[in-house]
Residue, then its C-alpha position, 0 to 999 in steps of 0.5 A: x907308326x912310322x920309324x924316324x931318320x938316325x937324325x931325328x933320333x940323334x936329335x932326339x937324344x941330344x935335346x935330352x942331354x942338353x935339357x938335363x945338362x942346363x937343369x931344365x925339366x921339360x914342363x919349365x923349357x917350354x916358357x923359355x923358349x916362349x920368350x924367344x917368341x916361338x911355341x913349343x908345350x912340354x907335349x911337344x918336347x916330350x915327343x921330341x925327346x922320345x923319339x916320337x915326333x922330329x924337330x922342325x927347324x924353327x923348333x931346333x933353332x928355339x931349343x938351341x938358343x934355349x938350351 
């Protein structure tokens, strides 16, 4: 398994923190960021969040506005 980028790893950690401080649970932000009209499951998050899977922009920009 490839490693990922100090960025993605920050990332990573920054989507957590900023899902927890806005109260979200992980299976409750992926129907927020549906209403933004982008697709995004709790899969998804999960592996962003652990550093499995990076971002993609569009991604960043639904869970920025989300969030």
């Amino acid at each position: 398994m490839p490693t990922l980028a100090p960025t993605s790893l920050a990332v990573s950690a920054a989507v957590a923190d900023h899902r927890e401080a806005a109260e979200h649970t992980v299976d409750e932000l992926p129907e927020t960021i549906q209403g933004l009209g982008h697709r995004m499951s709790s899969a998804d998050i999960r592996a962003v969040e652990a550093g499995v899977d990076s971002a993609t922009v569009d991604d960043l920009v639904a869970l920025a506005v989300a969030l």
